[in-house]
N, C-alpha and C positions, 0 to 999 in steps of 0.2 A: 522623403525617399532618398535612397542612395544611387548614383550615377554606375552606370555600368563598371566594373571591373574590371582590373588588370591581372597581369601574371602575378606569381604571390613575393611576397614584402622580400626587403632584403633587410640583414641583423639591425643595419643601422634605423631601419623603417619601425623594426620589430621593437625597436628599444624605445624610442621616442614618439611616434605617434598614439593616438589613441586608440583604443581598441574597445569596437560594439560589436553589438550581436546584428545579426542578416534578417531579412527581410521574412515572415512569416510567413509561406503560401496558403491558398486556397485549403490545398488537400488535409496538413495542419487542423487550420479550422474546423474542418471539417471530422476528423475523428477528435478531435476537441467537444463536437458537438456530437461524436455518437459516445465518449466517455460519461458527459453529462447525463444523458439518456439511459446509457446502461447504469451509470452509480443512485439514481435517482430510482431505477428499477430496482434496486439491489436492497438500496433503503428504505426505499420506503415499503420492502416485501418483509424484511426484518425487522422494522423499529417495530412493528405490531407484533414481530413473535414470539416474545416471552410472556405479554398480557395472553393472547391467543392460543399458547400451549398450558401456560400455566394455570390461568384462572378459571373458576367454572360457570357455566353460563347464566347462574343466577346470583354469582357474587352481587351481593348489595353495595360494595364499594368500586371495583373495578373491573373496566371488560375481561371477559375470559369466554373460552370457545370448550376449551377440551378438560381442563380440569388436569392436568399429570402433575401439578404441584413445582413450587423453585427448584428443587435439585432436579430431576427428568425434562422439566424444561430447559434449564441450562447444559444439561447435555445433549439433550435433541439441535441446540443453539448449536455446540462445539463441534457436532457432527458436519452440519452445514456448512460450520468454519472449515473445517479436518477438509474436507470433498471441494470445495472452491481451492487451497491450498497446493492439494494431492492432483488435483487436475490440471491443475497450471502444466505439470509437466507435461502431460497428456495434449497439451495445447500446444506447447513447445515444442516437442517432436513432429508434433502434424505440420506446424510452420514451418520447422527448420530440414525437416527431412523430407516433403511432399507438396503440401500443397499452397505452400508459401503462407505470409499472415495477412492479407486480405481475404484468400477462400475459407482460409482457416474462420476468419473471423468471422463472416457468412455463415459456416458451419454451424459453430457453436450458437451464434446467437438464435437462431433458428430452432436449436434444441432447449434453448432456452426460454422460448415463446412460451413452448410446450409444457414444460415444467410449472412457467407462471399460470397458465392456464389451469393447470391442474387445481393448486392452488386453490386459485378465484373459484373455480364450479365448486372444490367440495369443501369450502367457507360458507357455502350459498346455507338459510336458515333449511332448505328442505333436505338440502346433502345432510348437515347435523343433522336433523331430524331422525334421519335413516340409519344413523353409524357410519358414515362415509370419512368424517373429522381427520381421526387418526390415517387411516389408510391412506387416504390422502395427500395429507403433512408427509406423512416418509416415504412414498412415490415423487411428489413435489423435490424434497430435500433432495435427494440421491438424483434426479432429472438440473433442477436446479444448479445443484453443487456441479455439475459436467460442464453447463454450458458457460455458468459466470466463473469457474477456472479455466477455461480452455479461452475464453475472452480477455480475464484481467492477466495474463504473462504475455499476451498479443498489442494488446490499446495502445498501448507508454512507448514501445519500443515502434508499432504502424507508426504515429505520430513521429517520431524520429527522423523517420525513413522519407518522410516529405520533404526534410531540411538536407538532401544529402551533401558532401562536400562537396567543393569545386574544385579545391586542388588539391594537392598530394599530401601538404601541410596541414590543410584544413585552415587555412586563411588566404585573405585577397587583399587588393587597396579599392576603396574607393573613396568616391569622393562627395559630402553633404551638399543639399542645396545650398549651403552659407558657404561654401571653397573650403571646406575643410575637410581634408586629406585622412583620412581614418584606416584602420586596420578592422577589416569584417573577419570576425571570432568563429570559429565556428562550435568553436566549446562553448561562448559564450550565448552565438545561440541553443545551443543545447540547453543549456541553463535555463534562458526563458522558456522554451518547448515545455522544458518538466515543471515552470515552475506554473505556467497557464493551464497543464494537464492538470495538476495539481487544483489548482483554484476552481476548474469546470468540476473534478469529482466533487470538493466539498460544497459546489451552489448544486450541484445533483441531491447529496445527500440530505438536502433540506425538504426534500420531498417527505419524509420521516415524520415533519412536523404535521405538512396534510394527512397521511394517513393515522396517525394516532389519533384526530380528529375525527378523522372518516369512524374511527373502530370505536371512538365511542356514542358519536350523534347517532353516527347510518349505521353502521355494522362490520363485519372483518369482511363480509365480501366486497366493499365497496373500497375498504383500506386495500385489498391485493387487486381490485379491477385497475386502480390509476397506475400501479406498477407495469402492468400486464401490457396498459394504452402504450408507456411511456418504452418497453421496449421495441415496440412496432416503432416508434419514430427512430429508434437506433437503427434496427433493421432498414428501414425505410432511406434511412442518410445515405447508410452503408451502400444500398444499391445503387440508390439512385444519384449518385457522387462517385460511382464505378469510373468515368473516365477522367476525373481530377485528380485522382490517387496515382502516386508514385508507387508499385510493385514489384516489389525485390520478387526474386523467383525463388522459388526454395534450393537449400546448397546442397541438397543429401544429408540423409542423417549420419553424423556424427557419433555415436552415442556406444555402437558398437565398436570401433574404433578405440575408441576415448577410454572405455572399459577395458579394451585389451593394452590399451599402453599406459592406464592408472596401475594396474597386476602386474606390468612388468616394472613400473617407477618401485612398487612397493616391494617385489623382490629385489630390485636392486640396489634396497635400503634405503626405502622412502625419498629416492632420489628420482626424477623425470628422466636425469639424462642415461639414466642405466635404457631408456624406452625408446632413445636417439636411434636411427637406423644401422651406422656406425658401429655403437655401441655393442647392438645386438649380433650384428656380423664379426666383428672382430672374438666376441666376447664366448656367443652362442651359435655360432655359424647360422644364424636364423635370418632369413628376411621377410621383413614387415610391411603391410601395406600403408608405411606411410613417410613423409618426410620432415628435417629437421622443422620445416617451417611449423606442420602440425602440432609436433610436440611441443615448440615455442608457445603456440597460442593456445593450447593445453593448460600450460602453466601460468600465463596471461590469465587466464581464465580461472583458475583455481584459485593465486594468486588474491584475483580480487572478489573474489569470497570470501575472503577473513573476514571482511568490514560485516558481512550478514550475518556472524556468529549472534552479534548482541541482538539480534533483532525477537528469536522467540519470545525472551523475558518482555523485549519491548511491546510486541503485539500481545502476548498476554495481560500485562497492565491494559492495556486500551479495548481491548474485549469486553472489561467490566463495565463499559460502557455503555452496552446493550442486553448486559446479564444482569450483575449483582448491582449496578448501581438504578438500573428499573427498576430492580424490588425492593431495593433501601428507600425510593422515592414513594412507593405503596407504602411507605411505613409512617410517612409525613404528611403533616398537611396540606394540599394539594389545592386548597380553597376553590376546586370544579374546575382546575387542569388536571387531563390525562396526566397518569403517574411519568411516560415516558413521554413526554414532550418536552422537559427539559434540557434533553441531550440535543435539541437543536443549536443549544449555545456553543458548543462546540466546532461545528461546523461555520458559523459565525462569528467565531472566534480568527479562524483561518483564514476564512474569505475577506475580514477587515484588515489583519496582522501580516498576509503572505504580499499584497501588493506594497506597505510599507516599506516590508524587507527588502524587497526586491527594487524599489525604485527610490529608495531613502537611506535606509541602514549600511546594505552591501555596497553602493555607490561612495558614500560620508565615509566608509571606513576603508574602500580604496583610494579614495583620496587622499586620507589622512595616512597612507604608505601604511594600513594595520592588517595585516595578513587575517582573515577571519577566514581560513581551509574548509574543507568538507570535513575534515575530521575534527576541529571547533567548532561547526555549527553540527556536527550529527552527536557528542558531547552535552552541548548545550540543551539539545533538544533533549537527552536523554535525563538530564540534570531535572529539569521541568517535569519529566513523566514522575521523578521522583516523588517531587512536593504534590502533584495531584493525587497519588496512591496515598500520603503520609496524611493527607487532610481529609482523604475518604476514611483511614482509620480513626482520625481524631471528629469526624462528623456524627461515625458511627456510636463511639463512646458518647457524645452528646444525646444521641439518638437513646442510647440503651438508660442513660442516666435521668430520663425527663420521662412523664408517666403520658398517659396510665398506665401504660403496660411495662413499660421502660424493658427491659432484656427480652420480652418474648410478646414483641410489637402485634398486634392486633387477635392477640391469640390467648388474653386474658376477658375474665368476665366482664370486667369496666370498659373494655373494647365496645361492646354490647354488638357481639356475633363478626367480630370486624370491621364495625361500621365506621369506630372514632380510632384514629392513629394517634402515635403517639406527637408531641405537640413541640414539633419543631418545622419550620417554614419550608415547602421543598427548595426553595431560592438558596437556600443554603447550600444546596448543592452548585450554585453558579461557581464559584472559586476553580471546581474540579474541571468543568469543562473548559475554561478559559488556560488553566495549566497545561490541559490535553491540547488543546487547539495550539498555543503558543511552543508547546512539544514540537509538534506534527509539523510546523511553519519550519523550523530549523532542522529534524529530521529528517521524514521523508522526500521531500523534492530531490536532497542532496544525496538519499541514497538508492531512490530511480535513476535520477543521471547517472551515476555512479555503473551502475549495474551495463546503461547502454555504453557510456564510453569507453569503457576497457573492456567488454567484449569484445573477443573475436569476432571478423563478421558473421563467420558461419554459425555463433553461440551467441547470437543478440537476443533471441526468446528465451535460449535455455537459461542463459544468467539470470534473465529476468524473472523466469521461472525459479531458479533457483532461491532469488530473492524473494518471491512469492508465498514458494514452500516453506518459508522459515516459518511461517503460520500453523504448519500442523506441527512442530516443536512447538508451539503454543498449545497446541490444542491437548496436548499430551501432557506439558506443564498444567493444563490447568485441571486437568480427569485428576492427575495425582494429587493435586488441592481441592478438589470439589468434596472432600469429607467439611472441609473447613466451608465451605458458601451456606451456616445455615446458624440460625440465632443460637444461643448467645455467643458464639466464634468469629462472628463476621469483622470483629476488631483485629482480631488477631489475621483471618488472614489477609486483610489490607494492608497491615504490619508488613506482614511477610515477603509483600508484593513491592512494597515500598524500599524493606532494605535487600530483596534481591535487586532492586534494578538498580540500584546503590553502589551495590558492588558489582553489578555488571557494568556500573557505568565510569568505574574506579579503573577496572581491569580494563572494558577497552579503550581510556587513555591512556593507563601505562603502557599497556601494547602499543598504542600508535603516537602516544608523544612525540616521537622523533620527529613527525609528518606533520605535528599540527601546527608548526609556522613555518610549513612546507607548501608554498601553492602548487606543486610538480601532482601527478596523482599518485597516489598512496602504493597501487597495486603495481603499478608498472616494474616487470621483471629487467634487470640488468641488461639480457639479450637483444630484447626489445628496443631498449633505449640504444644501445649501439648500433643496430639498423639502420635508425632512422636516421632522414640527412642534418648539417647542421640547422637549417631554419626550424627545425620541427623538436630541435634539442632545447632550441633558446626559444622558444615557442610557450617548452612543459616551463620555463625560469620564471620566464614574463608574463604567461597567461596573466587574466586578474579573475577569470572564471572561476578560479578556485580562491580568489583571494579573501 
């Protein structure tokens, strides 16, 4: 543990000593452990619902409940994606303009019992029996999709709020049990916050592998009963860890505001400062309900949402992961594994690779003076989505090229009625998830943090949100490809998917090469940086949080 603190470092402290991350509190941990809960609900509500929507309940090869075939199930899937996405912001506003993001969080998750609930009753064999199936599923979905977006733009950024600064700088001195004098980070603990948030969601989403079990030994009610249990213990943290939490209040919503000085930046020729108070008085004899400060962190805010642009293409690659690449595994061997229990590699990929990173790789390469930025490791990660998409398409052509059936896998008479796939190993698909995991390891933490440190305060959810939302850009990329999700195509649009992320991942290093042997943050406006005092200038030089 570290010795109480002092006042914050002075340049020569800032230059030479070492610099770690702060101590992790209670409250932390603690929505650590309702992320776990709720990702663990999430997952394992979904790893069952493309067998569950798709297959019919007397498939001789694989569970199925409802029968609506791969294309209607994979859009029923991108619906539920679209609604967790589109609700983020719906989550955001409630945080940031009312009820702060603990009630919030209450809130939603509460709406979200109810959704799982639904769920579970009408999976039960006697709901099917009746026709309840469907109605069900899209009551569920639309219930569902409210509460786990109105939750995932709240978790990341709650968890934040427990590590809040001490000083103005967001750094202190203290000092190791061993007399060693260190600089406490406060970026740097950020970093660990997102990157343990991070590792709880992916040991949650291993719950995916119980219930694809569950749906095939017991049945899909028992696959959505463990989701159901496992958000009561979310709920249950949430409350009853009511006085460990740090509770920002809510600042006022924002949004209205924000909307009237984006319309005046944009008539002013896509400039903010035409939105300046100033500006408008001088200009428009107008006066605004706001000041320069606002407009500053306006464009703070805007600013650092370029880095989210690439993310649609990215979350659509990794989508396939619960759609097209389930049903590519129905098409293999499967030697009596669930088709979709594969994708637990994935998740395991993370949970082994993300503590390496974090306590081996990012250390070893600060040491060795090797700048490795947020815009190098979210690159990196994007590079990796590549090769997984590339070898989904070259798995697929192996798939189509090997019989019986070869191009129209179980759908020929040597199938005999679906029963024999075509005769490639599902292991085969391990390469993909271990690509996607080692993605995720160098992408995402880096662009959650991202999202909460250059927020404004008052826009710590809506960024987040922001970033959230880039998902129904996904969801929309993917309706306009979903002609292609179906044999003999499925080569090509793995292709597709492979050299768009390619080139989205070309475009945004050229966009942001300048940055990427740049530890400072990316988005930080000019304005900003001139505010601040000099400890907090030599702060953005030297961090290694971003190194």
């Amino acid at each position: 543990m570290l010795s109480s603190t002092t006042p914050p470092p002075t340049l020569e402290e800032l230059a030479t000593l070492r610099h770690v991350g702060g101590k992790i509190p209670v409250g932390a941990w603690l929505v650590a452990l309702i992320a776990l809960a709720e990702r663990s609900a999430y997952y394992g509500l979904t790893a069952p619902f493309q067998n569950y929507m798709q297959n019919a309940r007397d498939d001789p090869l694989r569970p199925g409940a409802l029968g609506l075939g791969e294309s209607t199930a994979t859009r029923l899937s991108y619906l539920l994606t679209f609604l967790v996405y589109a609700m983020s912001f719906g989550g955001a506003v409630v945080a940031d303009g009312w009820l702060g993001r603990y009630k919030t969080l209450a809130l939603f998750a509460g709406i979200y019992v109810v959704g799982a609930f639904i769920l579970f009753a009408t999976s039960l064999p006697v709901s099917l029996d009746h026709g309840a199936g469907i109605g069900g599923l899209v009551a569920a979905i639309i219930i569902i999709g409210i509460g786990a977006g109105g939750m995932k733009s709240n978790l990341a950024p709650f968890m934040a709020d427990q590590c809040a600064e001490t000083s103005p700088t967001g750094m202190s001195i203290a000092t190791t049990p061993k007399g060693e004098r260190v600089v406490v980070d406060q970026a740097m603990t950020l970093q660990s916050i997102y990157t343990i948030f991070y590792w709880c969601v992916n040991v949650g989403s291993l719950s995916g592998v119980a219930t694809t079990l569950m749906e095939k030994y017991i049945g899909f009610w028992a696959a959505f009963l463990l989701p159901f249990c496992s958000l009561w213990v979310a709920l249950a943290v949430l409350l009853l860890g009511c006085f460990q939490f740090v509770k920002p209040p809510a600042k006022g919503t924002i949004i209205p505001q924000a909307l009237k000085a984006l319309w005046l930046g944009v008539r002013g020729g896509f400039k903010m400062d035409a939105a300046m108070p100033a500006d408008q008085a001088l200009k428009h004899q107008r006066t605004v309900q706001w000041d320069d400060t606002f407009v500053n962190e306006l464009k703070r805010g805007l600013l650092a949402c370029r880095v989210f642009l690439a993310w649609p293409v990215l979350l659509l690659c990794q989508s396939q992961m619960s759609t097209n690449l389930v049903s590519q595994a129905a098409t293999m061997e499967t030697h009596g594994l669930p088709n979709d229990v594969i994708a637990f590699l994935n998740p395991v990929s993370v949970i082994l690779f993300l503590p390496l990173a974090q306590q081996v790789l990012y250390p070893a390469l600060r040491n060795a003076k090797i700048v490795f930025s947020a815009i190098n490791r979210m690159a990196l990660g994007f590079l990796l989505e590549v090769f997984a998409q590339a070898y989904a398409s070259i798995l697929q052509h192996i798939i189509y090229t090997t019989g019986p059936c070869f191009d129209a896998p179980l759908k020929c008479a040597a199938s005999q009625s679906g029963v024999i796939p075509n005769r490639v190993n599902i292991f085969a698909q391990t390469p993909i998830y271990v690509f996607e995991g080692l993605g995720e390891v160098f992408s995402s933490p880096s662009t959650y943090e991202h999202a909460y440190s250059e927020a404004p305060v008052s826009m710590k959810s809506l960024l987040q949100a922001v970033l959230v939302s880039m998902g129904a850009g996904a969801v929309v990329l993917g309706l306009a490809l979903s002609a292609l999700y179906r044999d003999p195509l499925l080569v090509v649009s793995y292709a597709v998917l492979a050299g768009t992320m390619l080139a989205t991942t070309v475009v945004f290093y050229v966009a942001f090469r300048k940055h990427a042997s740049d530890p400072a943050p990316v988005e930080e406006p000019l304005e900003a940086v001139e505010e601040k005092t000099a400890e907090r200038s030599v702060e953005q030089v030297l961090s290694p949080s971003e190194a």
